[in-house]
Structures are given as C-alpha cells and as structure tokens.
Backbone of each chain as ProteinMPNN parsed JSONL, in Angstrom:
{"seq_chain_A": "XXXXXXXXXXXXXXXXXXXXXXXXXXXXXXXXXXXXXXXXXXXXXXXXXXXXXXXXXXXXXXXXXXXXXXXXXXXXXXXXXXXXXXXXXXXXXXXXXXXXXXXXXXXXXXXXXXXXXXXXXXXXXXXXXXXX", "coords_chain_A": {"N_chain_A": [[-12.879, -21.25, 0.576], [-11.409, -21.532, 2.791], [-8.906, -22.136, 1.337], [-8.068, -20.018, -0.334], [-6.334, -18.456, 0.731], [-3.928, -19.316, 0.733], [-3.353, -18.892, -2.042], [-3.715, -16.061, -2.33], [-1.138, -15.855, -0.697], [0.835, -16.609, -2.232], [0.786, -15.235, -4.288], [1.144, -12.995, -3.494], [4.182, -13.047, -2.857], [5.382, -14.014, -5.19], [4.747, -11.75, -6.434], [6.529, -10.279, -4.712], [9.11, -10.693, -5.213], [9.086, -10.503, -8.091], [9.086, -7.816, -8.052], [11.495, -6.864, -6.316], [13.091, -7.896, -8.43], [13.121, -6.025, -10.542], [13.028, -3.355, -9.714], [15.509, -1.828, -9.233], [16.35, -1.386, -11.753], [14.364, -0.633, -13.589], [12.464, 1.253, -12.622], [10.032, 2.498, -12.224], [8.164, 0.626, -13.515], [8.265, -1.264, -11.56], [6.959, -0.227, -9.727], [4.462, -0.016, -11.547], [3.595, -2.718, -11.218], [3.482, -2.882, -8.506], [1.487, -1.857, -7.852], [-0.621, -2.819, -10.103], [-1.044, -5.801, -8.229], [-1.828, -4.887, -6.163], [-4.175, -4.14, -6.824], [-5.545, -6.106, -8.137], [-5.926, -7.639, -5.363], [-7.665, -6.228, -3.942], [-9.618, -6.308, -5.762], [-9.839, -8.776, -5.77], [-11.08, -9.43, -3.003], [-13.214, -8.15, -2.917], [-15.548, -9.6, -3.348], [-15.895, -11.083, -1.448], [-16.856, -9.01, 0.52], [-18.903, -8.615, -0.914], [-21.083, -10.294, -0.037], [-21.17, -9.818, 2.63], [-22.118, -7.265, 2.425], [-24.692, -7.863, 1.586], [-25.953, -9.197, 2.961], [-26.111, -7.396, 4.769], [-28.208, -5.552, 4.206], [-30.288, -7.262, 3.323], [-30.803, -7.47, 6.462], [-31.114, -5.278, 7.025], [-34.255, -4.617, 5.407], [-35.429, -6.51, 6.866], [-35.982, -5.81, 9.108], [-36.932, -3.517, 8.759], [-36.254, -0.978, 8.367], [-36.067, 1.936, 6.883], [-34.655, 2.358, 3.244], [-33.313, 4.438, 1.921], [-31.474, 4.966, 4.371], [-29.835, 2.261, 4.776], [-28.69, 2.749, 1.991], [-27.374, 5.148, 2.196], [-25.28, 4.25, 3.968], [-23.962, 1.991, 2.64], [-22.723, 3.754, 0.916], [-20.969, 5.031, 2.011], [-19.345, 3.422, 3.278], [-18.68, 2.199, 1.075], [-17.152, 4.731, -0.268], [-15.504, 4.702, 1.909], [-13.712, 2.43, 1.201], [-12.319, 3.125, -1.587], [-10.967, 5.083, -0.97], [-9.408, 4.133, 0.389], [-8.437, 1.929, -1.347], [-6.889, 4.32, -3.051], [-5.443, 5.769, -1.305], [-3.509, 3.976, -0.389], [-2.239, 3.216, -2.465], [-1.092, 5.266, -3.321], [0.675, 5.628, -1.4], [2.264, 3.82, -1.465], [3.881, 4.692, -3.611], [5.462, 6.477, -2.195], [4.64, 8.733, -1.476], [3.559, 10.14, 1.092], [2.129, 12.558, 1.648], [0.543, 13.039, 0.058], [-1.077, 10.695, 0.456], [-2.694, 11.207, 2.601], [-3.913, 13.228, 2.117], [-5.697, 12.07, 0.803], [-7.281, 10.749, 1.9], [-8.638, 12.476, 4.33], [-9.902, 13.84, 2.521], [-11.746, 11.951, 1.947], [-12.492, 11.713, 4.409], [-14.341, 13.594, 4.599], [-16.068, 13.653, 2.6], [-17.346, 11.352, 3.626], [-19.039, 12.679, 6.161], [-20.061, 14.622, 4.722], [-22.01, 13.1, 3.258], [-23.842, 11.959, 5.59], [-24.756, 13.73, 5.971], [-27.824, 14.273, 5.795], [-28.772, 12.156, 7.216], [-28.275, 12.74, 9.975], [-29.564, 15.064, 10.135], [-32.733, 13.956, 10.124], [-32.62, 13.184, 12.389], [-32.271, 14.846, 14.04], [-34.634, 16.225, 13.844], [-36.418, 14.272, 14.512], [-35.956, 14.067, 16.955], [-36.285, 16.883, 17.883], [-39.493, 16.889, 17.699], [-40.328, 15.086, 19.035], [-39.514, 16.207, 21.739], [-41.001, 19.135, 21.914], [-39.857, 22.265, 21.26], [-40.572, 25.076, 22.81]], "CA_chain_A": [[-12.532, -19.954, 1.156], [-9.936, -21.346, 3.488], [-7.934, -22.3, 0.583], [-7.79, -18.66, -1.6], [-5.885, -17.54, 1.391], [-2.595, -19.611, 0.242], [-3.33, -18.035, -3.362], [-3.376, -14.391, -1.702], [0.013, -15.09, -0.224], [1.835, -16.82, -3.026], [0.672, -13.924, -5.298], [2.051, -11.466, -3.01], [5.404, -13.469, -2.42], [5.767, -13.819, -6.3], [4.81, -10.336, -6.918], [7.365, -8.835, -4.44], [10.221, -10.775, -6.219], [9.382, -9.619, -9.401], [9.309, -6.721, -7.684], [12.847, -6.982, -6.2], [14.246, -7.953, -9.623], [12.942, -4.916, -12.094], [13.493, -2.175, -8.99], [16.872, -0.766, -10.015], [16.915, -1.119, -13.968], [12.89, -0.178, -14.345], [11.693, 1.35, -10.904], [8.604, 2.693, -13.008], [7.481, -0.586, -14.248], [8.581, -2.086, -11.018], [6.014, 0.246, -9.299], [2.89, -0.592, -11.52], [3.618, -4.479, -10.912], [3.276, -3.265, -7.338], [-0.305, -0.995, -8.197], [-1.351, -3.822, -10.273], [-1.291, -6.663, -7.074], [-2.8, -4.391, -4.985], [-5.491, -3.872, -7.541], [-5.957, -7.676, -7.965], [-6.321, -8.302, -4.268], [-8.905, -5.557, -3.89], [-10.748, -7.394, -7.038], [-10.083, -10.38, -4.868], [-11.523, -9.166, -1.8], [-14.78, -7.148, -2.708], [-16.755, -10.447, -3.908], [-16.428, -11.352, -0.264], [-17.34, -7.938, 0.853], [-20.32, -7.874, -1.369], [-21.467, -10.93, 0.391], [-21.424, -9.447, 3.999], [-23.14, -6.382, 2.283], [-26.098, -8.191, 1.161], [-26.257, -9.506, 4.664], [-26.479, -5.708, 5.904], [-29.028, -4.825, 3.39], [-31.489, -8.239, 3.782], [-31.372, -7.112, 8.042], [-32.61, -3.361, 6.972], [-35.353, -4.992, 4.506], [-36.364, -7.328, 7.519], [-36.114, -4.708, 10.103], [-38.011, -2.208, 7.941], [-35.366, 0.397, 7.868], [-35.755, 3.407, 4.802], [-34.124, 2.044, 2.171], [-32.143, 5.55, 1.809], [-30.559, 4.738, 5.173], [-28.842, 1.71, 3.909], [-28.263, 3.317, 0.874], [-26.372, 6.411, 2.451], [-24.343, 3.532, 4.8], [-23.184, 1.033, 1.564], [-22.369, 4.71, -0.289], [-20.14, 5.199, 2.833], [-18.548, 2.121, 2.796], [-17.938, 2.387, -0.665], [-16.078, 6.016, -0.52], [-13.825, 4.98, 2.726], [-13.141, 1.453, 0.505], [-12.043, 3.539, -2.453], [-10.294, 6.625, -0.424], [-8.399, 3.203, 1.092], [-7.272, 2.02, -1.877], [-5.746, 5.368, -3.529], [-3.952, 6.044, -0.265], [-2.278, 2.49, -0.021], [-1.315, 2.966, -3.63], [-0.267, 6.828, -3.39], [1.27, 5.53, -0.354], [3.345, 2.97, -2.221], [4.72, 5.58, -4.426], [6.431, 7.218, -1.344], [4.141, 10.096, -0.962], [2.636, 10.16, 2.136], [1.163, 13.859, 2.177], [-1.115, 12.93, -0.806], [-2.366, 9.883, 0.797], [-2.997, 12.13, 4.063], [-5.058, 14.377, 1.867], [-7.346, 11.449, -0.119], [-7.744, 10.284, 3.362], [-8.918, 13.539, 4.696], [-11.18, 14.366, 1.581], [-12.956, 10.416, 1.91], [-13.596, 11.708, 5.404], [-15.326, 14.967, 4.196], [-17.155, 13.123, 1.701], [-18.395, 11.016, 4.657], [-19.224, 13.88, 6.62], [-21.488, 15.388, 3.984], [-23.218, 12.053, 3.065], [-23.825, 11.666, 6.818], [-25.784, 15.319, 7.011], [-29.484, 13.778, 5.721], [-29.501, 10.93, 8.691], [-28.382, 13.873, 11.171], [-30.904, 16.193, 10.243], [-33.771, 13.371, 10.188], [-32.682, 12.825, 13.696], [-32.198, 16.134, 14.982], [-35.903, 16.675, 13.7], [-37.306, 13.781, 15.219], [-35.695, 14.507, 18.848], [-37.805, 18.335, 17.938], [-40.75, 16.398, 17.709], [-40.257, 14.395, 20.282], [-39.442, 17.264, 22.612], [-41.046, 20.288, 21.16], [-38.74, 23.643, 21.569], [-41.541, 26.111, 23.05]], "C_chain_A": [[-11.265, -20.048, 1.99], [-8.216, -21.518, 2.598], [-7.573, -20.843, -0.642], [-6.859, -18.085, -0.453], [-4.045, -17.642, 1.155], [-2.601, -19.239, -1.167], [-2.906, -16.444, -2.835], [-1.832, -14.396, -1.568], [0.826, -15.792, -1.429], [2.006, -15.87, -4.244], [1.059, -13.057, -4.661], [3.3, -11.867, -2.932], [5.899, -13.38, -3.837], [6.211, -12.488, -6.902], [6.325, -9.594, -5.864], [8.998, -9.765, -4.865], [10.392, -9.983, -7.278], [9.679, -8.512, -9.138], [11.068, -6.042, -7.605], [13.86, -6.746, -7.745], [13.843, -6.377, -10.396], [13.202, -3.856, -11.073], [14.814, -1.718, -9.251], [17.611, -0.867, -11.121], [15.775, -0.36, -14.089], [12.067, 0.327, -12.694], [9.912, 1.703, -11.224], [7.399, 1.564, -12.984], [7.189, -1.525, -12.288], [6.914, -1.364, -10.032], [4.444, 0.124, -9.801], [2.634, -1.624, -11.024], [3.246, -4.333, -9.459], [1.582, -2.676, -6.787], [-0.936, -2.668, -8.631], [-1.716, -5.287, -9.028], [-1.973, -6.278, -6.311], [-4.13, -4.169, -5.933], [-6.411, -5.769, -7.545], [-6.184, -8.125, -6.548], [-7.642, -7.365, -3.739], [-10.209, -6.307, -4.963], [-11.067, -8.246, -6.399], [-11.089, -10.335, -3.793], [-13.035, -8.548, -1.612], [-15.801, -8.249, -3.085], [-16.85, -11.021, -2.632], [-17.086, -10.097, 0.511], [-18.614, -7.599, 0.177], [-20.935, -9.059, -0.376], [-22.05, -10.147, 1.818], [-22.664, -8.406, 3.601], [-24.142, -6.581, 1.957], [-26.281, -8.389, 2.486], [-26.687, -8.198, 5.409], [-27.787, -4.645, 4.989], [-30.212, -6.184, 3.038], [-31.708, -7.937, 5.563], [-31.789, -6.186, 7.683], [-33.587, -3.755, 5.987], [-36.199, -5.78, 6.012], [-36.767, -6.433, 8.703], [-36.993, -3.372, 10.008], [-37.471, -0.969, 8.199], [-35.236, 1.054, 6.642], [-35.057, 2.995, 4.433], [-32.801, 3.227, 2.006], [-31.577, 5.54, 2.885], [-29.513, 3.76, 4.58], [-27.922, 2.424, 2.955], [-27.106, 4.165, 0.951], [-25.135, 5.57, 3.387], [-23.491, 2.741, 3.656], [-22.327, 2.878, 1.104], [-20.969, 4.801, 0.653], [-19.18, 4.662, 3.023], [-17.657, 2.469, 1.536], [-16.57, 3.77, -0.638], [-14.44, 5.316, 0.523], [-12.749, 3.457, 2.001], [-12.158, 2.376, -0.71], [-10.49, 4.772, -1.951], [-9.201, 4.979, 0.0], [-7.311, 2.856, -0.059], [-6.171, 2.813, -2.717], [-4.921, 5.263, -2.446], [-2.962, 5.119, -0.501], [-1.582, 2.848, -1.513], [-0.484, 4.089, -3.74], [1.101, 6.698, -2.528], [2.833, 4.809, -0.388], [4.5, 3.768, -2.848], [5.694, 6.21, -3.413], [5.817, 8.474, -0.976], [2.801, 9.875, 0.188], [1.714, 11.12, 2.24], [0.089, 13.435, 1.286], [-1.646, 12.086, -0.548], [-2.941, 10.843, 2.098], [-4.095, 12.681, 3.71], [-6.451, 13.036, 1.302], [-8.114, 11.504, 0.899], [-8.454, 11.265, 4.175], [-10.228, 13.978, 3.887], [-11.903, 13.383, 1.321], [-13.463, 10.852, 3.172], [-14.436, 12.996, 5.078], [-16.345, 14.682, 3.656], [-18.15, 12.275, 2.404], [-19.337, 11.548, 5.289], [-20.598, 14.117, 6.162], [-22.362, 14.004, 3.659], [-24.151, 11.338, 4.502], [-25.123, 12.888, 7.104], [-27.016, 14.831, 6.851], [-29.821, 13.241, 7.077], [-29.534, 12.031, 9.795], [-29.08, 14.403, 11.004], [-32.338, 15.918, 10.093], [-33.464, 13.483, 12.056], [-32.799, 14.12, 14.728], [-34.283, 16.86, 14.371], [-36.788, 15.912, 14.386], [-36.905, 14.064, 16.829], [-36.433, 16.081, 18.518], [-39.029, 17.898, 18.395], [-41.219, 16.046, 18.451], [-40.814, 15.31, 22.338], [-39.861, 19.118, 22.105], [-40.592, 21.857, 21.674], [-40.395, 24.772, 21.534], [-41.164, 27.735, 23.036]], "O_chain_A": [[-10.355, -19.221, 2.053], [-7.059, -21.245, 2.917], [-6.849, -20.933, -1.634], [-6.529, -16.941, -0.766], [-3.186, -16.768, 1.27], [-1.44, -19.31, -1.571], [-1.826, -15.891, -3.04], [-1.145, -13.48, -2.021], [1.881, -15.161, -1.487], [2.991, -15.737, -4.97], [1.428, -12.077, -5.307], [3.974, -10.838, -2.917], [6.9, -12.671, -3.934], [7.227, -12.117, -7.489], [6.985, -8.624, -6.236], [10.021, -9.107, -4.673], [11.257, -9.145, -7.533], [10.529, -7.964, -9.839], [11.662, -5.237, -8.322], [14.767, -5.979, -8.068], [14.838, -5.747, -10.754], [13.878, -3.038, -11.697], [14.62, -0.604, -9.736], [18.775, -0.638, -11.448], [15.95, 0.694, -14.7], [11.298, -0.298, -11.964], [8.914, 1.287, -10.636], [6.228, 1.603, -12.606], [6.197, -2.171, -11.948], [5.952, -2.093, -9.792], [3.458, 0.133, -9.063], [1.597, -1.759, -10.374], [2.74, -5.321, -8.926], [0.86, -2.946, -5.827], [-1.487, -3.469, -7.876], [-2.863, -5.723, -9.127], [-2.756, -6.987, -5.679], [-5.181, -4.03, -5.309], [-7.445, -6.257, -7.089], [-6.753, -9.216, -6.529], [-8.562, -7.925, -3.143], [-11.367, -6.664, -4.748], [-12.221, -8.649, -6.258], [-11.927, -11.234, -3.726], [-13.756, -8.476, -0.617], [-16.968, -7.864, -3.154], [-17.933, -11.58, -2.461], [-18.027, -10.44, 1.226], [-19.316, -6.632, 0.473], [-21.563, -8.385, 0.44], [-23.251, -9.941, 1.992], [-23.794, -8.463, 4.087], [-24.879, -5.596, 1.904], [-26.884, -7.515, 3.108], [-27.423, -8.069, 6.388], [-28.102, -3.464, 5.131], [-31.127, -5.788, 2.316], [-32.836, -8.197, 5.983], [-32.981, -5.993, 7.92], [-33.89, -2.669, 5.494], [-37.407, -5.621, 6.189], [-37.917, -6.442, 9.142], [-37.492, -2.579, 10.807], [-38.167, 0.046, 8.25], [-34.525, 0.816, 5.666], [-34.151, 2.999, 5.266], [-31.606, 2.934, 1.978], [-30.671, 6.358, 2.727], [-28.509, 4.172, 4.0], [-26.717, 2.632, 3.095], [-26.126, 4.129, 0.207], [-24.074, 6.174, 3.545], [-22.269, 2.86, 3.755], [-21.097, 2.829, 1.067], [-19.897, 4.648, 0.066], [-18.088, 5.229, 2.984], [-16.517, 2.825, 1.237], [-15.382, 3.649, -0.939], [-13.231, 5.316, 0.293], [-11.533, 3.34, 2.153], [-10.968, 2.113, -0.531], [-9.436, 5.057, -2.519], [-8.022, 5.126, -0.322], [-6.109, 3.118, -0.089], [-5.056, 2.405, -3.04], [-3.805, 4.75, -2.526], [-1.787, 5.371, -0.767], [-0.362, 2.723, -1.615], [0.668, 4.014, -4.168], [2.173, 7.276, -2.707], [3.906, 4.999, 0.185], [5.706, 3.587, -2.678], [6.81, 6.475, -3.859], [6.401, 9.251, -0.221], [1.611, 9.578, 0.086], [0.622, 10.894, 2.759], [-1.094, 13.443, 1.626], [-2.795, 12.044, -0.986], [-4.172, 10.844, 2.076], [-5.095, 12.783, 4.42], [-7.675, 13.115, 1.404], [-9.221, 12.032, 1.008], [-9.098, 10.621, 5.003], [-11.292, 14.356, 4.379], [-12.803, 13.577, 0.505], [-14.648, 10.609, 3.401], [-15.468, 13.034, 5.748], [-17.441, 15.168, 3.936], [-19.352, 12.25, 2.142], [-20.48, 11.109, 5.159], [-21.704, 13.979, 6.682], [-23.56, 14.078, 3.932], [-24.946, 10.403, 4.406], [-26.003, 12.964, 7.962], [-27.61, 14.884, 7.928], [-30.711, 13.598, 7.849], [-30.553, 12.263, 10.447], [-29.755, 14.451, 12.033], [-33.18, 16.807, 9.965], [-34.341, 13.929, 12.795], [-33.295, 14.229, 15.849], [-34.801, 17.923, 14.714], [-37.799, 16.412, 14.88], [-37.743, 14.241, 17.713], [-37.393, 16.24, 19.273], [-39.604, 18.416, 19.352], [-42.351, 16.36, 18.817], [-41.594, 15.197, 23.284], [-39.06, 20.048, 22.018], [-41.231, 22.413, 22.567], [-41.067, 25.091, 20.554], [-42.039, 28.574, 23.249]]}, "seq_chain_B": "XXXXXXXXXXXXXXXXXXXXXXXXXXXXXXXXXXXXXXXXXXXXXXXXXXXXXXXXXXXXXXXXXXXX", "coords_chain_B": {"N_chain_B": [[-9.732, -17.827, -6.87], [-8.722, -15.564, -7.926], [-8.444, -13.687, -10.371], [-6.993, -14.144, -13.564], [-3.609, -14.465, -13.079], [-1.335, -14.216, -14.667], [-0.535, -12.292, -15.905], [1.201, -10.517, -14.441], [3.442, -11.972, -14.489], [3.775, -11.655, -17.202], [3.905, -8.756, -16.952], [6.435, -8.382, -15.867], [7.991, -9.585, -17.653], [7.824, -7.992, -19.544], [9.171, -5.677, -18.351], [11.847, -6.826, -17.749], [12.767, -6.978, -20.296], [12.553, -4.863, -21.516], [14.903, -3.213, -20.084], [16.762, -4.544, -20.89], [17.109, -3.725, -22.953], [17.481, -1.454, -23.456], [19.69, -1.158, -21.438], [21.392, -2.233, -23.261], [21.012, -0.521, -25.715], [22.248, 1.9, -24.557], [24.954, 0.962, -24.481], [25.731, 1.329, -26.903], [25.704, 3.727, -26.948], [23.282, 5.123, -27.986], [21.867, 7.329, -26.76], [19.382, 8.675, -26.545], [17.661, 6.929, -27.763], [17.023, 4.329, -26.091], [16.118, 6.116, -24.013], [13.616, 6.308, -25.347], [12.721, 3.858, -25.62], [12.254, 2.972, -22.589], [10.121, 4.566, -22.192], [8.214, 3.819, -23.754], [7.992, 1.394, -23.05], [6.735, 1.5, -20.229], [4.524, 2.717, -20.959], [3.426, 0.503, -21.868], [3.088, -1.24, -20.435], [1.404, 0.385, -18.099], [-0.587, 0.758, -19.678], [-2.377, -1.868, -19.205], [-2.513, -1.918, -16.156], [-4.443, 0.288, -16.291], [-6.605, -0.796, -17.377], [-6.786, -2.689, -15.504], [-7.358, -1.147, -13.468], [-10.103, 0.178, -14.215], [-11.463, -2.066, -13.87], [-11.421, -2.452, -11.471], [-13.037, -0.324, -10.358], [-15.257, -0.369, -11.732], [-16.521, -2.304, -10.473], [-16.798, -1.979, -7.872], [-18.219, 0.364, -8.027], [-20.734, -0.977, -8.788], [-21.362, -2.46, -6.32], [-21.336, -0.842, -4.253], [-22.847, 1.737, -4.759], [-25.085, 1.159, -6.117], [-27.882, 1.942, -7.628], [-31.172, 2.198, -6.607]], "CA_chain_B": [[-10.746, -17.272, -7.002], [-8.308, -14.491, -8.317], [-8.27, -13.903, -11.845], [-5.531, -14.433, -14.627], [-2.552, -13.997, -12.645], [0.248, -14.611, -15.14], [-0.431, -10.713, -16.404], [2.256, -9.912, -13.213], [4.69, -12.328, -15.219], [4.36, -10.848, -18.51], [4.498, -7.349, -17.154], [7.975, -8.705, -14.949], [9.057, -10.018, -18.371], [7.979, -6.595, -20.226], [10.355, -4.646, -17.854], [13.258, -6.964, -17.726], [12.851, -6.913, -21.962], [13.217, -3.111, -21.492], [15.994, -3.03, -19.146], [17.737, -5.226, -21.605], [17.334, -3.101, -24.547], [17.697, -0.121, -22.817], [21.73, -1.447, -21.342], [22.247, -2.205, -24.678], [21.408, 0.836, -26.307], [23.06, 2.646, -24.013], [26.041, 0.626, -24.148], [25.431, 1.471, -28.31], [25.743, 5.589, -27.584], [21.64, 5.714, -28.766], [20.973, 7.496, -25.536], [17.742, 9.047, -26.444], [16.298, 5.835, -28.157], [16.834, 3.652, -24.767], [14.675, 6.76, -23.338], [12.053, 6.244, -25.427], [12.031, 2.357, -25.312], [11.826, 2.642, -21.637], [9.159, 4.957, -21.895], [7.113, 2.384, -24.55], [7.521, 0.087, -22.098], [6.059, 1.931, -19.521], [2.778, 3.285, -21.57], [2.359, -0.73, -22.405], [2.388, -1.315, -18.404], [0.551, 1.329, -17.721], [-2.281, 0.28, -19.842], [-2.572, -3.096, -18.614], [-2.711, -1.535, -14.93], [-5.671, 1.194, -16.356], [-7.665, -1.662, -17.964], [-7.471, -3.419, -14.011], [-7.756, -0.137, -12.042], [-11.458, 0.443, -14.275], [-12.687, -3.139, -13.918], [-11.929, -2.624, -10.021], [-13.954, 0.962, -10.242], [-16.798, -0.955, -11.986], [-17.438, -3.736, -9.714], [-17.047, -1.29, -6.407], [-19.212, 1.329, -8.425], [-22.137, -1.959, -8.6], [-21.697, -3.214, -5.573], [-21.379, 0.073, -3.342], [-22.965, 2.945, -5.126], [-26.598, 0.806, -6.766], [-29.52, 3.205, -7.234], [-32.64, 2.302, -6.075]], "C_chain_B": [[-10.025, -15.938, -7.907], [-8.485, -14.594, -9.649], [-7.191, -14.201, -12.136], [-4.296, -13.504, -13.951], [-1.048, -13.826, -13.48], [0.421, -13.244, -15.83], [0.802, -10.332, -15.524], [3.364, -10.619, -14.013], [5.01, -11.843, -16.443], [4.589, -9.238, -18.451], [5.918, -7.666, -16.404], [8.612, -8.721, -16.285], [8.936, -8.923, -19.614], [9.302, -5.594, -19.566], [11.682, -5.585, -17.713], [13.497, -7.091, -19.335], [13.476, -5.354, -22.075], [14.665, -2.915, -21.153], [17.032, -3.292, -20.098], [17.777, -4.207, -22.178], [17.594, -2.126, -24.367], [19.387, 0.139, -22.255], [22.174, -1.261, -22.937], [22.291, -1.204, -25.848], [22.078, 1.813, -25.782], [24.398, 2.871, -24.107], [26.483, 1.407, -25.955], [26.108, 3.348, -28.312], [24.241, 6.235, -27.877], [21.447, 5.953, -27.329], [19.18, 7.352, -25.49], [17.272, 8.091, -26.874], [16.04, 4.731, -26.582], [16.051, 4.653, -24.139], [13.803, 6.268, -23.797], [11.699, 4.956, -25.477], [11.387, 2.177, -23.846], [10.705, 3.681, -21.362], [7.974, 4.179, -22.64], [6.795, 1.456, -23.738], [6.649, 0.259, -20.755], [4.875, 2.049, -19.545], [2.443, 1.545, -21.825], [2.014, -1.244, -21.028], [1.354, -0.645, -18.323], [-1.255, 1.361, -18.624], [-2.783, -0.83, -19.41], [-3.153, -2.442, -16.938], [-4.073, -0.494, -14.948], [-6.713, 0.418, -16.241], [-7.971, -2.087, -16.097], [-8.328, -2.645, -13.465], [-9.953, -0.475, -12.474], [-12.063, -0.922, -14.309], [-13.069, -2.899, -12.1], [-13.011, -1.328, -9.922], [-15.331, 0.61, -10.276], [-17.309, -1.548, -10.972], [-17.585, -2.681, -8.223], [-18.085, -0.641, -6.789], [-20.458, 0.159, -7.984], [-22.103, -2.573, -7.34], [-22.054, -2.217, -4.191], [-22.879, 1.393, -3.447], [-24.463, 2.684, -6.218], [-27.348, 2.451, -6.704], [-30.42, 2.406, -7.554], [-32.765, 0.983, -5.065]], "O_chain_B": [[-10.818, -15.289, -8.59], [-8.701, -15.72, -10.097], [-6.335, -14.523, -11.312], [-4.05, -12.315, -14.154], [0.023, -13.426, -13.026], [1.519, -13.028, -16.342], [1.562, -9.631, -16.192], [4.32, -9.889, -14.274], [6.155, -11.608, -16.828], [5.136, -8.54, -19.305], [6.611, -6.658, -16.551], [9.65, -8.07, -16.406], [9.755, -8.922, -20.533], [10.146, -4.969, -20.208], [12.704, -4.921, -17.538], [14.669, -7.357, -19.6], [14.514, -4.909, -22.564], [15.484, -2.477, -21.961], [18.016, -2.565, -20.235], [18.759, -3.541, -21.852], [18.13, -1.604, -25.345], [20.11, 1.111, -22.473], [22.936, -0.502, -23.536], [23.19, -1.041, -26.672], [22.547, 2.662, -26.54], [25.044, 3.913, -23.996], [27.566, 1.981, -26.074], [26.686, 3.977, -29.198], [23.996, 7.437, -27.982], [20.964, 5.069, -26.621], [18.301, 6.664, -24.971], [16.108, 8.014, -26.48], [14.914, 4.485, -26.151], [15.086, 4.146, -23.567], [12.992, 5.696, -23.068], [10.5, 4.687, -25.402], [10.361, 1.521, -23.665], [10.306, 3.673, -20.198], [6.896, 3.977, -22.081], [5.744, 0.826, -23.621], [5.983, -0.659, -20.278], [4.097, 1.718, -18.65], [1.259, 1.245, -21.974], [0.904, -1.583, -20.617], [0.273, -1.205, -18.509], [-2.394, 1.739, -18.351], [-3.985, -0.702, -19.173], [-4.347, -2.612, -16.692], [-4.743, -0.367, -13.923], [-7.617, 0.578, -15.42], [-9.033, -1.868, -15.514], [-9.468, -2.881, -13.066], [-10.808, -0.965, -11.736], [-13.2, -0.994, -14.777], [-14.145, -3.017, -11.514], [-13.967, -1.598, -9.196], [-16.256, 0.907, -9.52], [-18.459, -1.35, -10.58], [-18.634, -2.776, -7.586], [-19.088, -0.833, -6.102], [-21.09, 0.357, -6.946], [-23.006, -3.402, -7.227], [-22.797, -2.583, -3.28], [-23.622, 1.777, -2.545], [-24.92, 3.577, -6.932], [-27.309, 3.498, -6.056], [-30.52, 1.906, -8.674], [-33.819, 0.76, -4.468]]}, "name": "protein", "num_of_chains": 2, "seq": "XXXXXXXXXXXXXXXXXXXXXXXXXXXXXXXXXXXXXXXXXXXXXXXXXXXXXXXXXXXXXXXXXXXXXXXXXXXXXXXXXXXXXXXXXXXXXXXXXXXXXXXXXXXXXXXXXXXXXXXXXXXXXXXXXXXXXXXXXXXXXXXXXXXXXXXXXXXXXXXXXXXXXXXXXXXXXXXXXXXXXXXXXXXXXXXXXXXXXXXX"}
C-alpha cells in the first residue's frame, strides 16, 4: 500500500506530459487522456474505499443498527463519490457552472435520501414526548 | 495495483498519429479529409475512455448502491 503511492504519481507525471505534448495539435484527444487518468485513479482508489466501507457496515451489524440505515449512508457516499467525479472532470473541461450544478443536484439527491432517517427521528422524539 | 496503464500511451500515440496526418493533409489542400481523420481519431479515444468510464460506474454501482 505504501508502495502504489509512487505508481499514482508516476502515472500522473506521465499522463500530464502526454498531456503537454498532444494539447495544441489535438486538444480533444489531449482532454480524454486527461478524463481517462482521472478515471483510472478513481478505479484505483475505490478498492481501498470499499475496504473502509465494509468496516462501516461490520460496526452497524455488530451494533445492531437497521440495515436500511447503513444502506441509505453507503447510497450517500456513493452519490457525493460520483457527483465528485463528474465535477472534477466537467471541471477539467473548463466549465465550472456545470460542475457547480452536478454538485448542487448530488446535494439534492442527498437531501432526499436523507428524508426516511429524519422522519424516523422526528417520530421517535413524538413518542418520546407526546404532543398533547 | 492500477490496471493496464500503457492504454494512456497508445491513446498519446493515437493523437500524435492524427496530428501527423492531419499537418499533412492539410499541407496536401484535403482540408475536409484532415477533419474527418481528426474526428476518427477522436471517436477511437472516446471509446476507449467509455469502455473505462462504465467499468468505473460498475464497480461504484457494487460497491455503493448493493440491495439487500
């Protein structure tokens, strides 16, 4: 593990040559080469990220937390992972407003996957305290 | 741990293949065919970069987004 980290950077140091060279004959091309790296280090990066997430989903099995809690927290994860990497790549392209917006509509999507747990909780504080 | 990295060298050496052929038709007078080489060369990038994007979709889809 301590050694993939000098792979990470010699694949980004390579890539932003190539980069360099094909940017003002092929700016097109030069721009997937710079999608594709960022796609490969996200590839790279989520087999350690699944790791942690088993770790956060064996503590709510031992803890005896609803299953659909987890569930609605990984889903969460997952969207602001995804909303992350369009932006960075939209972002690449030079357009900032449309990463602004993914970024905006991953937090909405949070938001609403968020309303179940709030409205378990706002029922058990009722219960708790019953509104006479 | 990364996968098959040398895809970044053959798409580097897809677009400086273009570039070439693309000066030199230019230099030729064939405007419009240097368009459409450098747009061939583009659609063969651009699938290489689809094929990644949906393996990364998959593996986030299974690792984020399980049911049950």
């Amino acid at each position: 593990m301590s050694m993939e980290i000098f792979e990470v950077v010699s694949i980004g140091v390579i890539a932003s040559v190539l980069v360099l060279l094909l940017k003002d004959k092929q700016p097109a091309i030069a721009y997937l080469l710079i999608v594709l790296t960022v796609l490969y280090f996200f590839l790279f990066v989520i087999q350690y990220v699944k790791e942690v997430l088993q770790l956060v989903v064996f503590l709510g099995e031992k803890a005896n937390i609803h299953s659909a809690y987890i569930q609605t927290i990984l889903q969460i994860i997952g969207i602001s992972y995804v909303a992350e990497i369009g932006a960075n790549i939209v972002k690449d392209a030079g357009l900032d407003s449309i990463a602004v917006k993914i970024e905006l509509i991953g937090k909405v999507f949070i938001l609403i996957l968020a309303i179940p747990i709030f409205k378990s909780l706002i029922e058990t504080i009722i219960n708790i305290f019953p509104i006479t | 741990m990364i996968g098959d990295t040398s895809i970044l060298f053959q798409i580097a050496g897809i677009g400086i293949i273009v570039a070439m052929i693309h000066t030199i038709l230019k230099q030729m007078g064939k405007e419009e065919y240097a368009q459409f080489v450098s747009l061939v060369g583009f659609i063969i990038v651009l699938l290489f970069v689809l094929n990644s994007i949906s393996d990364l979709f998959q593996e986030i889809r299974s690792v984020f987004f399980y049911k049950g």
